[in-house]
OpenMM code with the backbone's topology and positions (N, CA, C; nanometers):
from openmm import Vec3, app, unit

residues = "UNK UNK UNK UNK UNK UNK UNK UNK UNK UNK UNK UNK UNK UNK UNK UNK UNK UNK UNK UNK UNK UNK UNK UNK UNK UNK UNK UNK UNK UNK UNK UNK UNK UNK UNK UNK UNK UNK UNK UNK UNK UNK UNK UNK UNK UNK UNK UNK UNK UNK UNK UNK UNK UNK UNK UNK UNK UNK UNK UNK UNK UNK UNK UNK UNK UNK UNK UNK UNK UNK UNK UNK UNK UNK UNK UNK UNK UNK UNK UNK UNK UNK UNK UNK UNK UNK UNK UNK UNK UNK UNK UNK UNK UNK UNK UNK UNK UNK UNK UNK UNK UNK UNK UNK UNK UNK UNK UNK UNK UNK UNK UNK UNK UNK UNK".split()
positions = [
    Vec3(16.4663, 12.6785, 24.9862),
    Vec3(16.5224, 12.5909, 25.0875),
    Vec3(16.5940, 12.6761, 25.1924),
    Vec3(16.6425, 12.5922, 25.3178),
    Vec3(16.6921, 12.6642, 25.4303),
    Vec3(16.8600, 12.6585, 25.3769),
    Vec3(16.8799, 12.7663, 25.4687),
    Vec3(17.0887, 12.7723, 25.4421),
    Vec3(17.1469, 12.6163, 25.4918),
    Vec3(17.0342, 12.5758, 25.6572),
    Vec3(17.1049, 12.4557, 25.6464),
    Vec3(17.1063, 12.3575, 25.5981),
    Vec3(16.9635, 12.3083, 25.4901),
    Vec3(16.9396, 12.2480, 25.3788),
    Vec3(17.0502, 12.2605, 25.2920),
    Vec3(17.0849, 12.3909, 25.2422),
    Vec3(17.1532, 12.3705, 25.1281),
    Vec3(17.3217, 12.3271, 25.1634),
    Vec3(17.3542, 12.3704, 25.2870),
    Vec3(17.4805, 12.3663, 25.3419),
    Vec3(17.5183, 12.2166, 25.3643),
    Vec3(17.4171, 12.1378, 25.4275),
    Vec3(17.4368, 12.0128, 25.4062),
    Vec3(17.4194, 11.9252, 25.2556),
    Vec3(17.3502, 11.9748, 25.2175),
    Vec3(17.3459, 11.9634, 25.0535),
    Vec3(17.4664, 11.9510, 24.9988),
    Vec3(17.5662, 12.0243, 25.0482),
    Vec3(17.6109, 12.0605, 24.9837),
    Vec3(17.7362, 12.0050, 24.9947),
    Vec3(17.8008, 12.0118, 25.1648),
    Vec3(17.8585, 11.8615, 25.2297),
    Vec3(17.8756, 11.7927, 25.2063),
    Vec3(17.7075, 11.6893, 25.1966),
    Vec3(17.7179, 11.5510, 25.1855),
    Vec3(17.7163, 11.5223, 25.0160),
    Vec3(17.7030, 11.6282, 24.9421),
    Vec3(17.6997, 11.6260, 24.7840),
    Vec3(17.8976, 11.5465, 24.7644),
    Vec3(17.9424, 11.6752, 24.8208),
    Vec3(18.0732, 11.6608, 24.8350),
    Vec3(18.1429, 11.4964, 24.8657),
    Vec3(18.0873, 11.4724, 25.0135),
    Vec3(18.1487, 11.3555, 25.0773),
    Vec3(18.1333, 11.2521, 24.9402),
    Vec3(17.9642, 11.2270, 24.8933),
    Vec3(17.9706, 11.1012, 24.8081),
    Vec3(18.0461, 11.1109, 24.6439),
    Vec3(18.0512, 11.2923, 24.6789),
    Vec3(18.1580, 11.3066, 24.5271),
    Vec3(18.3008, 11.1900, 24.5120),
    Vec3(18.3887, 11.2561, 24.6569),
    Vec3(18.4755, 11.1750, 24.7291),
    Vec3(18.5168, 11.0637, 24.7340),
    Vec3(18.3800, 10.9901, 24.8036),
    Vec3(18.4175, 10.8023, 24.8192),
    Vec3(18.3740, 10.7900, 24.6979),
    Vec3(18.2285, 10.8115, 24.6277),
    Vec3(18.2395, 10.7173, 24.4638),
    Vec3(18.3729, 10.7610, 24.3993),
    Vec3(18.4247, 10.8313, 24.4060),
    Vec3(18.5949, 10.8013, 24.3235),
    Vec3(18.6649, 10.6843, 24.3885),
    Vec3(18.6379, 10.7524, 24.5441),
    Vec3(18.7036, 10.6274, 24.5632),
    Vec3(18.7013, 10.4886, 24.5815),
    Vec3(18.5320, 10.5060, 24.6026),
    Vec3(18.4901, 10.3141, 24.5592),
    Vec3(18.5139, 10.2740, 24.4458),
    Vec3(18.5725, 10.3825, 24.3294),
    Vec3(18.6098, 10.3295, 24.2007),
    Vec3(18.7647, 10.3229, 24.1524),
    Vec3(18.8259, 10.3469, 24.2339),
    Vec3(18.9646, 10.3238, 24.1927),
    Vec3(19.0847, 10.3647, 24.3477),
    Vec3(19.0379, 10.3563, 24.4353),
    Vec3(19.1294, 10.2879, 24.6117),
    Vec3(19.1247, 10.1619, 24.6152),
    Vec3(19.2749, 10.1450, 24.6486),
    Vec3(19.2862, 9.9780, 24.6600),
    Vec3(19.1952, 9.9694, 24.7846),
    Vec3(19.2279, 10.0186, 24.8812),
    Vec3(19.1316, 10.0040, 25.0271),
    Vec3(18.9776, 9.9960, 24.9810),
    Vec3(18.9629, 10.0510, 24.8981),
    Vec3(18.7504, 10.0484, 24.9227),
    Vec3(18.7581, 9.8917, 24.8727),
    Vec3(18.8340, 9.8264, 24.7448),
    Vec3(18.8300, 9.7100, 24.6891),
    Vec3(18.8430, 9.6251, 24.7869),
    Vec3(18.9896, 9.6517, 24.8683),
    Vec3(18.9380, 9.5413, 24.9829),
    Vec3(18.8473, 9.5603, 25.1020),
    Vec3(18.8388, 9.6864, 25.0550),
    Vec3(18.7006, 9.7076, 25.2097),
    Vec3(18.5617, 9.6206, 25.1016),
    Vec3(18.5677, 9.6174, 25.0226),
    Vec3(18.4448, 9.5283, 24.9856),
    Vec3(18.4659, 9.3948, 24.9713),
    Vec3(18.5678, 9.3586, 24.9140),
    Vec3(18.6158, 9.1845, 24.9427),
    Vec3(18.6248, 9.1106, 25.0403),
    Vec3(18.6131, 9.2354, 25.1665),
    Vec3(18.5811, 9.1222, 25.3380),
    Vec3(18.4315, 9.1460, 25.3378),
    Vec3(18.3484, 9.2550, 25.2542),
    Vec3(18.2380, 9.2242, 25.2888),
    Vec3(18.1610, 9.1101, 25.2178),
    Vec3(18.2347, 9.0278, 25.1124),
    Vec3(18.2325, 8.9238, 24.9961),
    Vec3(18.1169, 9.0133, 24.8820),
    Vec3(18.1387, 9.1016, 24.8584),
    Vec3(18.0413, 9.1664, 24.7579),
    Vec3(18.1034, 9.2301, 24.6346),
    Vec3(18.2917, 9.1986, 24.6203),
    Vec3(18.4028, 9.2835, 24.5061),
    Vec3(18.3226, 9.2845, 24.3833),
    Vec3(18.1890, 9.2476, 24.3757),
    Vec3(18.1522, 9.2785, 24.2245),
    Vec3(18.0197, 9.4084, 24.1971),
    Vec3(18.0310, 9.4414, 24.3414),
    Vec3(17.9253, 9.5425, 24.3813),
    Vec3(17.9680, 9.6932, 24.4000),
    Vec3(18.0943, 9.6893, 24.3732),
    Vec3(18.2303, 9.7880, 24.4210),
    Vec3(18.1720, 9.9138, 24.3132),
    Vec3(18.1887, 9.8654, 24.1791),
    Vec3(18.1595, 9.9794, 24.0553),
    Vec3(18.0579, 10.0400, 24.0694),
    Vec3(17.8795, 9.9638, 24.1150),
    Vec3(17.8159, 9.9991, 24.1229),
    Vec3(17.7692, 10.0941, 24.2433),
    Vec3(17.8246, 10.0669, 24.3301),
    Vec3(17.8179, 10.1256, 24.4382),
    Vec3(17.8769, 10.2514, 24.3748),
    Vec3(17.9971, 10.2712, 24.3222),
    Vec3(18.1017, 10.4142, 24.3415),
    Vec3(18.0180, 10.5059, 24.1922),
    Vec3(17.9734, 10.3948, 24.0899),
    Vec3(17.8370, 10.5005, 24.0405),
    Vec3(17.7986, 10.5779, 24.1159),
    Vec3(17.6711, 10.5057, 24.1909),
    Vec3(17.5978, 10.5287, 24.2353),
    Vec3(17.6000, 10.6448, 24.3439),
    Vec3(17.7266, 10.6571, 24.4302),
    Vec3(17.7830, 10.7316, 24.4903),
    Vec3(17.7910, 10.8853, 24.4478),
    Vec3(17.8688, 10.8862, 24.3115),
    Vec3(17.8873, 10.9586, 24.2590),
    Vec3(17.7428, 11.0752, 24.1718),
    Vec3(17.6380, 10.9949, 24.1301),
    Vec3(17.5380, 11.0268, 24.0827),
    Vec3(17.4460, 11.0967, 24.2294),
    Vec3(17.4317, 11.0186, 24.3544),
    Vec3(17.4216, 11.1098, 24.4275),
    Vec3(17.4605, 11.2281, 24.5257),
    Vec3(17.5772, 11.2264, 24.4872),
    Vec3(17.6755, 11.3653, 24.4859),
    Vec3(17.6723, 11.4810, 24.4021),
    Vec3(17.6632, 11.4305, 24.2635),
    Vec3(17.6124, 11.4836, 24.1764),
    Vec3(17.4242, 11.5370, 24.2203),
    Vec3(17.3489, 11.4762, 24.2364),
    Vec3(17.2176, 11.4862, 24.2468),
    Vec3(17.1553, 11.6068, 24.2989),
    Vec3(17.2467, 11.5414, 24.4439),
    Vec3(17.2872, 11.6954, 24.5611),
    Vec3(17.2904, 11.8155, 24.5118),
    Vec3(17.4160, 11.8181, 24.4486),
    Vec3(17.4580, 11.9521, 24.4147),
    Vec3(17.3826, 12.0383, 24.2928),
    Vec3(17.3154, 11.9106, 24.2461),
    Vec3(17.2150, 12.0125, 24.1107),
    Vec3(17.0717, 12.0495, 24.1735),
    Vec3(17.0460, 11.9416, 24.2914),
    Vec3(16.9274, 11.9852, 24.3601),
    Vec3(16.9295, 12.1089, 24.4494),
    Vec3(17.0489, 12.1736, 24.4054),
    Vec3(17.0192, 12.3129, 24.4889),
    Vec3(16.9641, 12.4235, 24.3855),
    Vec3(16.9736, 12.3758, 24.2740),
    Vec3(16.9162, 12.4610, 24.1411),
    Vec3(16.7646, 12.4075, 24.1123),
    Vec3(16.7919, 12.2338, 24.1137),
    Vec3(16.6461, 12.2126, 24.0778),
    Vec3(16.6077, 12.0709, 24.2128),
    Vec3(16.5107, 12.1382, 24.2656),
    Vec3(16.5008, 12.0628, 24.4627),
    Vec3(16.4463, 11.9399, 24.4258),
    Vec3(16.3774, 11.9176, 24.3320),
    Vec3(16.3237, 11.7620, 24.3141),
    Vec3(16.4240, 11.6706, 24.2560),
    Vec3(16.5182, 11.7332, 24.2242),
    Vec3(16.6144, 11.6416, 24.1812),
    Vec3(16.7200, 11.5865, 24.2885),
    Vec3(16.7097, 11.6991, 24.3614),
    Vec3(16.8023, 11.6605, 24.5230),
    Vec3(16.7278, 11.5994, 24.6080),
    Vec3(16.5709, 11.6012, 24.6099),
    Vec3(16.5067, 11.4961, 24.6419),
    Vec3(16.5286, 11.3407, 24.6489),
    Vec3(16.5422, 11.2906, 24.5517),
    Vec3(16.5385, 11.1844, 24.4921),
    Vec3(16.6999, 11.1361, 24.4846),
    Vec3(16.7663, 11.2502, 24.5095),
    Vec3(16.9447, 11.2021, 24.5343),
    Vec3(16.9399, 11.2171, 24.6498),
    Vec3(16.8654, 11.2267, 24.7876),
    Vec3(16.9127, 11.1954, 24.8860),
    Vec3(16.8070, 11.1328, 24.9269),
    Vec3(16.6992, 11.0818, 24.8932),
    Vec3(16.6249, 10.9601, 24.9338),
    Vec3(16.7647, 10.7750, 24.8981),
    Vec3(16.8198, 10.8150, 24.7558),
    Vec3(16.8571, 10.7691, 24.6981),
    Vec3(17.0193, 10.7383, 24.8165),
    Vec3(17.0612, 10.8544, 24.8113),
    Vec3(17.1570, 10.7922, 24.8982),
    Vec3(17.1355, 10.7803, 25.0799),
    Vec3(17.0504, 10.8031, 25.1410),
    Vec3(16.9443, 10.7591, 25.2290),
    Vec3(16.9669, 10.5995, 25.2693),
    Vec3(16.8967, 10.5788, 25.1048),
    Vec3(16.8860, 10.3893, 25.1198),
    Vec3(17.0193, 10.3306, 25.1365),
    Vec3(17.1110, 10.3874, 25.0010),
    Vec3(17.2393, 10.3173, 24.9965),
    Vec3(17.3353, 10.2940, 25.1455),
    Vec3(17.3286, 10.4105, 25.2170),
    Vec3(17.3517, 10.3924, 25.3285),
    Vec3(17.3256, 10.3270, 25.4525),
    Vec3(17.1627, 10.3067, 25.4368),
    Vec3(17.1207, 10.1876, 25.4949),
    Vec3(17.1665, 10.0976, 25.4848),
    Vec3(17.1495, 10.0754, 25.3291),
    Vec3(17.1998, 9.8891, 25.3073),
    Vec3(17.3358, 9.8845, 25.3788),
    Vec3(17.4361, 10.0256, 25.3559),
    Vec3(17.5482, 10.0187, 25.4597),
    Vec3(17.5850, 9.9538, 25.5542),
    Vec3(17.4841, 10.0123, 25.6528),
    Vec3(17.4587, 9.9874, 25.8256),
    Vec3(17.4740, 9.8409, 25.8087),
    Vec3(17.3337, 9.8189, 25.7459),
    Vec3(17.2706, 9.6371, 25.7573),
    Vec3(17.4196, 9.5535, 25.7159),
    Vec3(17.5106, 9.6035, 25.5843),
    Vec3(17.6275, 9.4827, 25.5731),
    Vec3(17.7049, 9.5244, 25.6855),
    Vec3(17.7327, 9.5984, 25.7359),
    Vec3(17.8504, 9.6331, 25.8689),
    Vec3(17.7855, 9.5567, 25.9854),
    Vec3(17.6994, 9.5835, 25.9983),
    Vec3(17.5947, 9.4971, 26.1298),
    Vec3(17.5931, 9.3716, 26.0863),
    Vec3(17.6205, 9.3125, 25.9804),
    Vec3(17.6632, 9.1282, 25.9640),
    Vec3(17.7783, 9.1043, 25.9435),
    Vec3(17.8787, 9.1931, 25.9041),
    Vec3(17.9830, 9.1843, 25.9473),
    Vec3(18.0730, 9.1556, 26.0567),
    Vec3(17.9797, 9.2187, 26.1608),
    Vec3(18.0408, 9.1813, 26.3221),
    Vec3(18.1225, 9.3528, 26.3364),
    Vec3(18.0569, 9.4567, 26.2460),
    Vec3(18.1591, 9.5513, 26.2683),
    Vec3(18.1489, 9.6178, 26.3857),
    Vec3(18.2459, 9.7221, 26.4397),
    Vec3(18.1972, 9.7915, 26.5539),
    Vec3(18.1449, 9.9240, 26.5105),
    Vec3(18.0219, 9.9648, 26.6539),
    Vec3(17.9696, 10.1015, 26.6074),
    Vec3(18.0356, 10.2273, 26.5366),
    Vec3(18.1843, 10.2423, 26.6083),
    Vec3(18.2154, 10.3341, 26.5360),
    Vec3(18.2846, 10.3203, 26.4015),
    Vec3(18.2896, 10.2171, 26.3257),
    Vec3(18.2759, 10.1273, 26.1921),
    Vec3(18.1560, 10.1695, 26.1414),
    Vec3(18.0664, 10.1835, 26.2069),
    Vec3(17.9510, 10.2064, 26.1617),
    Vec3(17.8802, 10.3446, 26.1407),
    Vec3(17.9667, 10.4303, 26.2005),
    Vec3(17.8883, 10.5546, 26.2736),
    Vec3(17.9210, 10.6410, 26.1376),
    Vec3(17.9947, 10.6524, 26.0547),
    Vec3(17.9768, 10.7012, 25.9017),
    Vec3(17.9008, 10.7317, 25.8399),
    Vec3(17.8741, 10.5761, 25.8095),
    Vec3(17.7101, 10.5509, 25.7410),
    Vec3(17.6090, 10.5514, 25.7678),
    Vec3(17.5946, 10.5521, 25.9425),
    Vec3(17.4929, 10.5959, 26.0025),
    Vec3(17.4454, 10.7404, 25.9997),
    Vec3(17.5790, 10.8083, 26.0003),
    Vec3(17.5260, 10.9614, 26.0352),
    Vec3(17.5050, 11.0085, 25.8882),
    Vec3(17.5590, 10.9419, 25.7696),
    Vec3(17.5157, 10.9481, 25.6785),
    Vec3(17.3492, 10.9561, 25.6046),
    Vec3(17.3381, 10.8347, 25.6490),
    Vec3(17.1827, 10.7642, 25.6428),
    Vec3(17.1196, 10.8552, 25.6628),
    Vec3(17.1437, 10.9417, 25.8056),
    Vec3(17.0193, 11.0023, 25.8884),
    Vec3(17.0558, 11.1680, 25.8125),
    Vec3(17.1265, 11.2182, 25.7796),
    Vec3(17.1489, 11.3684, 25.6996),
    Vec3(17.0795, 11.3516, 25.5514),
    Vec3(17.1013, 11.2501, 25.4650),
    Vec3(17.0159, 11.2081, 25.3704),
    Vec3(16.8833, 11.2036, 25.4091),
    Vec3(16.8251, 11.1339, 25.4985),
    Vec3(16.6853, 11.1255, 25.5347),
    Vec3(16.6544, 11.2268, 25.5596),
    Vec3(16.7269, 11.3653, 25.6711),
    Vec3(16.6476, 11.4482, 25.6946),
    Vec3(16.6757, 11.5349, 25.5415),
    Vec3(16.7382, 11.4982, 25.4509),
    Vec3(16.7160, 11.6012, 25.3546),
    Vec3(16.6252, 11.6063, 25.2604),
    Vec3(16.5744, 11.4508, 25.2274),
    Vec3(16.4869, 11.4161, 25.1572),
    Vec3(16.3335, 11.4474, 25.1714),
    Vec3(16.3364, 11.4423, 25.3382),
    Vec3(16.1697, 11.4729, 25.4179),
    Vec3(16.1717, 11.6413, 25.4117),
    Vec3(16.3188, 11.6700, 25.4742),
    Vec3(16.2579, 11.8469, 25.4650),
    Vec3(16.2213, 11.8895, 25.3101),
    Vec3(16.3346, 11.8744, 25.2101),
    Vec3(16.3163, 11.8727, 25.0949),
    Vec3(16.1941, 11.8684, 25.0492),
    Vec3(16.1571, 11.7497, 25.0673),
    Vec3(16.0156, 11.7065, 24.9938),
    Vec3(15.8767, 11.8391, 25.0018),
    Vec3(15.9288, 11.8260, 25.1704),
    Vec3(15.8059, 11.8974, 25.2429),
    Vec3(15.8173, 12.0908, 25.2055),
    Vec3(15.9348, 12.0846, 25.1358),
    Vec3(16.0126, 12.2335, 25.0406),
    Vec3(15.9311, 12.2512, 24.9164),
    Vec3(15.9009, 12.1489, 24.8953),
    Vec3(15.8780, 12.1575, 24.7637),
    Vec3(15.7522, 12.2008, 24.7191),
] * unit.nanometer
topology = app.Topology()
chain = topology.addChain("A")
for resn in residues:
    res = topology.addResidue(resn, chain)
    for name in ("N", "CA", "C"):
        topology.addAtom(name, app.Element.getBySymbol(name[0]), res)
């Protein structure tokens, strides 16, 4: 892989290390999910978070596995966008998970195409 493959790898491994803690135990993420009416989606999400943080960081040892953790958090971030965009949120509300979305995607396609 490239340095900037792994550097962002390695980043965004970090960032979702981060929020899945904290989608699992910040009072703020709890109520950042209770205005989105979804408080029972909170755990799974900060899993999920966490597993592709985790994913990241082992896919710099083994690349198909960081594959599939940033296709993986790719989507999650999508679905992001889409609840903030029915929310009524504003772009830069949004611009997180957007720039999120799109560093996952390009890691998954270069990745892939690494492999």
């Amino acid at each position: 892989m490239s340095l900037l493959h792994d550097v962002l790898s390695a980043f965004t491994g970090l960032f979702f290390l981060y929020y899945g803690a904290a989608c699992l135990f910040s009072k703020a993420m709890k109520a950042e999910f209770e205005r989105f009416g979804i408080p029972r989606l909170r755990l799974l999400v900060g899993v999920l978070e966490l597993l592709g943080g985790i994913g990241l960081w082992v896919g710099l040892i083994v690349p198909g596995l960081g594959v599939l953790a940033a296709v993986g958090i790719s989507l999650l971030m999508s679905i992001v966008v889409v609840q903030r965009i029915q929310q009524g949120d504003t772009l830069s509300q949004m611009a997180q998970a957007g720039f999120f979305a799109l560093v996952a995607l390009w890691l998954s396609v270069f990745g892939y195409l690494q492999l």
